[in-house]
C-alpha positions, -999 to 999 in steps of 0.1 A, spaced: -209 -69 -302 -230 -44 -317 -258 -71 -329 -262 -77 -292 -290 -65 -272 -285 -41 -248 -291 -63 -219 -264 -82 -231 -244 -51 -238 -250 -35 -202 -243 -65 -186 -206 -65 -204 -201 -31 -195 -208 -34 -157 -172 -54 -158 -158 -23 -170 -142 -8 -141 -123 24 -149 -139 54 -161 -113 60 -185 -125 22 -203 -160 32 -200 -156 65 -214 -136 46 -247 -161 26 -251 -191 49 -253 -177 63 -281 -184 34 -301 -215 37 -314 -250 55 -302 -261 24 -291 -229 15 -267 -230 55 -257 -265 52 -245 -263 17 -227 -230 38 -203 -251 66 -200 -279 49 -185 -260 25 -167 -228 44 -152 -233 48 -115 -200 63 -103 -189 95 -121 -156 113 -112 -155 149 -121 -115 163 -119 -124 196 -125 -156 213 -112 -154 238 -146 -144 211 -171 -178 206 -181 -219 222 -168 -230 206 -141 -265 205 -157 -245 187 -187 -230 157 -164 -269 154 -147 -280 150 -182 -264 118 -193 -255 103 -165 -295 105 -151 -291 72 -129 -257 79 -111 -252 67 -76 -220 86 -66 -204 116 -78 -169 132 -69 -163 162 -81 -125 183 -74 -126 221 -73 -95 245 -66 -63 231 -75 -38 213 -55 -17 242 -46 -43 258 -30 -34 235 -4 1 256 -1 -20 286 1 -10 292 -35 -47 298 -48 -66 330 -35 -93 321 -12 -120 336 -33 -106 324 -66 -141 296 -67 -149 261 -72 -186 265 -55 -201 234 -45 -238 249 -52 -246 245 -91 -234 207 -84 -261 200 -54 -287 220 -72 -280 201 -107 -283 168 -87 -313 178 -72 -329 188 -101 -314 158 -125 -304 131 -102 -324 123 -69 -310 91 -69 -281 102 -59 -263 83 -27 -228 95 -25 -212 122 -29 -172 136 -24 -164 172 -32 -125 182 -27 -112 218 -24 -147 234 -25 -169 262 -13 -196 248 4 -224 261 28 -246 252 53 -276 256 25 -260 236 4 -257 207 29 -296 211 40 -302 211 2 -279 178 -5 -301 163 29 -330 175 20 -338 162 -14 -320 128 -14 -340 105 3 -316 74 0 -285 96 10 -257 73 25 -227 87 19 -208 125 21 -169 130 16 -158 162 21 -118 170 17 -100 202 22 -135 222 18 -143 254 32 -176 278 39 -194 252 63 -203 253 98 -217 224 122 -249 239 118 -244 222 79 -234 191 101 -267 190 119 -283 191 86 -268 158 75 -275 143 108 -314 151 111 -322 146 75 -297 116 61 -315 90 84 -298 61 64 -264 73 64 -234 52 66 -208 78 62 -197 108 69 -157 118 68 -149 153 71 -111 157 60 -88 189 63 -119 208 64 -124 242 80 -149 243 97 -170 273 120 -183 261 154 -220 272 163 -216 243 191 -211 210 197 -248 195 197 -246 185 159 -234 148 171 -272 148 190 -288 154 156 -286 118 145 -316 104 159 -324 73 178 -328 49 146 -297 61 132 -275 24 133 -262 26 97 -231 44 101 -200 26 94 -173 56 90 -172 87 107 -145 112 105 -146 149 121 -105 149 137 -106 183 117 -135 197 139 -114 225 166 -145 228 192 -160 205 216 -185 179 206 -213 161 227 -191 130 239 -225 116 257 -244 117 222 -213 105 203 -207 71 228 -245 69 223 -241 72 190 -216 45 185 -232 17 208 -261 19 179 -241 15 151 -228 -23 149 -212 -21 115 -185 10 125 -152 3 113 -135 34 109 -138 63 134 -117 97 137 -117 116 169 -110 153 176 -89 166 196 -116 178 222 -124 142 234 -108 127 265 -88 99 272 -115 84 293 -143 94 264 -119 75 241 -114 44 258 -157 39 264 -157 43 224 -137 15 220 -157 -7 247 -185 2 229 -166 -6 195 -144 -33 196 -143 -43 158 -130 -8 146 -103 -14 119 -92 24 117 -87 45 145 -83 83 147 -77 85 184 -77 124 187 -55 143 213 -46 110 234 -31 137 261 -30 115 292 -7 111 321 9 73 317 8 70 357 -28 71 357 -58 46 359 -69 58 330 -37 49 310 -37 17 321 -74 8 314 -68 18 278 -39 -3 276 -63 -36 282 -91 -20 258 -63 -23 229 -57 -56 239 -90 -64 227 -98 -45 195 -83 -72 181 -93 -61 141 -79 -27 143 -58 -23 112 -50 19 106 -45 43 138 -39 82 133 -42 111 155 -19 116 186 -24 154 183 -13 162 215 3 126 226 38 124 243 63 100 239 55 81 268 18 73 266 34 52 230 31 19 252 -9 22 256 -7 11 218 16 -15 216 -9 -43 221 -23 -38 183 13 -25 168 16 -59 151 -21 -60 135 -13 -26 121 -7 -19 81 -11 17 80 0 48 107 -1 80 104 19 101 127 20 132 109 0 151 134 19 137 162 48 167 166 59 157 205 66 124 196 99 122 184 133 102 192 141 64 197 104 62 210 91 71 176 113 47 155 104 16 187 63 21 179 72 18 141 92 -10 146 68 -27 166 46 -30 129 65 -48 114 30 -54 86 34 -19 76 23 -11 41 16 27 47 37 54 67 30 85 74 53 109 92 70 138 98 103 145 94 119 147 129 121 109 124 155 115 108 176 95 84 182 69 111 146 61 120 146 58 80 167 33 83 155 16 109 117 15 89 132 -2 61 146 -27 80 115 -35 102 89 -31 79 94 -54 48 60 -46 31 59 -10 33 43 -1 0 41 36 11 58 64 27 54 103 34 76 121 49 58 161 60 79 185 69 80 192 107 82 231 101 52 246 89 68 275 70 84 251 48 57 231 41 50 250 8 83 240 -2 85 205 -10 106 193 -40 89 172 -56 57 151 -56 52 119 -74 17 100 -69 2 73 -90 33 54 -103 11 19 -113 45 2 -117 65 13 -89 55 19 -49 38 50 -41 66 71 -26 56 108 -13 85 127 1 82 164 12 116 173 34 129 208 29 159 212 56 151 253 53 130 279 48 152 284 22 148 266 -10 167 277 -38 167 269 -73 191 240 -89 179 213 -61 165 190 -94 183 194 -128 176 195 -158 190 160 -161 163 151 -134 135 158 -155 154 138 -189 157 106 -167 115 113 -154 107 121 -185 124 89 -200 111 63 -173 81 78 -155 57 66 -186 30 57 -157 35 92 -143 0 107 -143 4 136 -115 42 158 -106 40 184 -86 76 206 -88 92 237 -66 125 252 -70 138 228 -95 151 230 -130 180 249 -149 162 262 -180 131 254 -202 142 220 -215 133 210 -179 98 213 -186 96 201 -220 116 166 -211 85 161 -188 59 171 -215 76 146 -241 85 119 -226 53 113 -195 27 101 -221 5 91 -191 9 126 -177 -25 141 -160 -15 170 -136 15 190 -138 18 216 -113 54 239 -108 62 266 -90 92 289 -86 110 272 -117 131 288 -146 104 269 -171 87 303 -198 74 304 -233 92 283 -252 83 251 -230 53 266 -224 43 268 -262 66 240 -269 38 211 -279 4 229 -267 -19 198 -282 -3 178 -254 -22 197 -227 -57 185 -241 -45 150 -229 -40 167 -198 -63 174 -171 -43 210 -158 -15 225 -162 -4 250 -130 24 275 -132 32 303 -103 61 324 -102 80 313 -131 90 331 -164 61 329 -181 46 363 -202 11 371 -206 21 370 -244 28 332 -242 -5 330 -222 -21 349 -248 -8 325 -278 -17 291 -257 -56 306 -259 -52 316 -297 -39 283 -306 -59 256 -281 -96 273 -276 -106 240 -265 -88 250 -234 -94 277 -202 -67 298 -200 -62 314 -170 -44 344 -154 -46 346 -116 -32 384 -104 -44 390 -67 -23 428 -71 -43 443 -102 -79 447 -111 -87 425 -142 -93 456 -164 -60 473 -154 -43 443 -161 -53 436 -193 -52 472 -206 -21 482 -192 4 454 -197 17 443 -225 29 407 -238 62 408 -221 46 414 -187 53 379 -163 26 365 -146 20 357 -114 1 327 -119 -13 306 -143 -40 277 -147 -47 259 -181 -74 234 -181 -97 214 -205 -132 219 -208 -160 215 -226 -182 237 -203 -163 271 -217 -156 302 -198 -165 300 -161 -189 331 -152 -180 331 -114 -147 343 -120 -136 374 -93 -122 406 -109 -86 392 -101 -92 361 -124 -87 371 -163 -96 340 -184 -86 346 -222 
């Protein structure tokens, strides 16, 4: 294929869908590495200081859509200090600069501001698309941004975000020949919102499909919406508080009965068990639910509504459904391809087991249930990880707590997950030996996480002296960096640690409690 021209070449190389295939194949020659770097449009970033932003800009010139991952995943658990980084500004400013073509963009577990928002509005004229997931530093004023500037937007889903309310008017910032959108998202938004400007706002837009409510909007707001919007196929409904002996109810009841394409519904923040029956006319249409915001309902209502889809493929709830409404799932819903289970306590929910994602040959099966605040050590064996290391060979991300008996634990996993991306522990009896045990396998690796284990900043020490391909780095929130470095020596344990690939090299936005060796 080399003696082809590049036409031809490109052309072959559009049917390449996975980044990992494209990547392989740029390596080729210069003439295949220059066709993908002029004609990749989707580049996926796993690590916001694996490489310079400027550097990605640079050879990928002509990209479309760019995701980019900051903290790690524990910083979900509140594992990761909330000044520890991954700043959303050198990306917008590289694309700027590099890449004003730019349509899309998703940024998860980042620092972003409301300049950074006008900036991404501002200087992308065909903007259509912003994803932001578990982010932080933003306020709706950012919002307003993205609704006065991105006038042919299509979508805008704000997930798990925190968010700072300067007032509800951002939704009236979209103006009048705004009809584009087809996905809007802001159920993590706490304050009110204009529900006038956002029923406006949906009558415009023919091509909505997916919409998710806050909390703040009413029953009666809610079911004008879905007038308005019909042909929704995911559904966020919000707080869906309402008395079941009123009008209201029972007008919403015959507004389901015609959204006839709704596939997904979430939300049911502050629902009670009783209002359940205002769904039940689009319960067997349904193929994904998520009812892990939904604490008050609970009982033989809960496991009824789940029942009632019996074309299930996706499940999502918490745990008060008990090993009977398990039961009772498995039986009803024959196609279920996926099922989470969230802890119903919020003090345990740092301490799930385990965490499996991305098993290509086997159902994706997420299961977080601790029965206490409590979680001691021994709850997976060593055995455990011999019989994952053994079978999981599609295993590319396992997130552990409170598991394993000794180091071998960790080094079953290492050895025998050849697929293995993300490994992330916490609280486990894993230290230097599997630490240092095969420390070429973690350039095939995309991060390596360890808190609270028996790891010694010796070990940490001889991972950076052996792999300097590699960022090595010791998170201590109760030291300064200089103490910490001068006063300990190489049997010391640290608190946590994060080893990651890059090709970019040191990070220079690193606090004083971040030592990176």
């Amino acid at each position: 294929m080399t003696y082809f021209p590049e036409e031809v070449v490109e052309h072959i190389v559009d049917f390449l869908g996975s980044h990992r295939d494209r990547n392989a194949m740029s390596t080729v020659c210069k003439a295949w590495y220059q066709v993908e770097r002029l004609s990749r449009r989707n580049v996926f970033v796993g690590n916001c200081y694996a490489i310079r932003p400027e550097r990605v800009m640079a050879r990928f010139p002509w990209m479309k859509s760019l995701s980019v991952k900051g903290k790690p995943h524990f910083a979900d658990f509140n594992l990761v200090p909330y000044d520890w980084g991954g700043f959303a500004q050198p990306w917008i400013e590289a694309a700027a600069r590099g890449c004003p073509g730019l349509e899309e963009l998703r940024l998860k577990r980042m620092v972003v501001t409301d300049d950074d928002l006008e900036l991404l509005a501002r200087s992308f004229p065909n903007f259509k698309s912003l994803v932001l997931v578990s982010c932080e530093g933003f306020s709706t004023d950012g919002l307003a941004a993205i609704a006065t500037y991105c006038r042919g937007l299509r979508e805008l889903d704000l997930q798990e975000n925190e968010v700072e309310d300067h007032g509800h008017q951002w939704l009236s910032c979209f103006p009048d020949s705004c009809t584009s959108l087809i996905s809007l998202n802001f159920a993590c938004l706490k304050g009110e919102v204009n529900a006038n400007a956002l029923e406006r706002l949906v009558a415009r837009c023919p091509d909505l499909r997916s919409l998710k409510l806050n909390r703040a909007i009413s029953v009666e707001s809610l079911n004008r919406i879905l007038t308005r919007a019909p042909h929704l196929v995911d559904l966020g409904t919000g707080s869906m508080m309402l008395n079941h002996h009123t009008e209201a109810y029972h007008r919403l009841i015959n507004t389901f009965l015609k959204c006839k394409s709704l596939r997904s519904l979430s939300g049911f923040c502050d629902a009670s068990s009783c209002c359940l029956q205002a769904v039940y006319p689009v319960c067997m249409n349904l193929t994904a639910l998520n009812l892990s915001y939904a604490p008050a309902i609970q009982g033989d209502d809960l496991i009824k509504l789940i029942c009632l889809c019996f074309k299930l493929q996706k499940l999502w709830v918490l745990d008060c459904i008990g090993d009977k409404g398990l039961a009772a799932v498995a039986s009803a819903c024959k196609d279920l391809q996926e099922l989470r289970v969230f802890p119903s306590d919020i003090y345990g929910a740092g301490t799930a087991a385990v965490t499996e994602e991305e098993l290509p040959t086997f159902h994706a099966v997420q299961i977080m249930h601790p029965r206490s605040r409590e979680a001691r050590p021994g709850l997976l064996t060593d055995k455990v990880f011999l019989y994952i290391g053994m079978h999981a060979e599609h295993l590319e991300m396992l997130s552990i707590a409170f598991a394993g008996d000794s180091d071998k634990g960790m080094v079953y996993v290492l050895n025998g997950c050849k697929n293995l991306r993300k490994l992330e522990i916490r609280d486990c009896p894993f230290g230097d030996d599997a630490l240092l045990k095969d420390v070429t396998k973690y350039e095939t690796m995309r991060s390596l996480w360890m808190s609270s284990c028996d790891v010694t900043l010796g070990g940490c020490r001889a991972l950076a002296a052996k792999m300097p391909s590699l960022n090595v780095e010791i998170i201590n929130e109760s030291d300064e960096a200089n103490e910490f470095q001068e006063n300990f020596g190489d049997l010391h344990k640290v608190e946590k640690l994060y080893v990651y690939r890059t090709v970019g090299g040191g990070r220079t936005d690193a606090p004083d409690f971040v030592w990176i060796l």
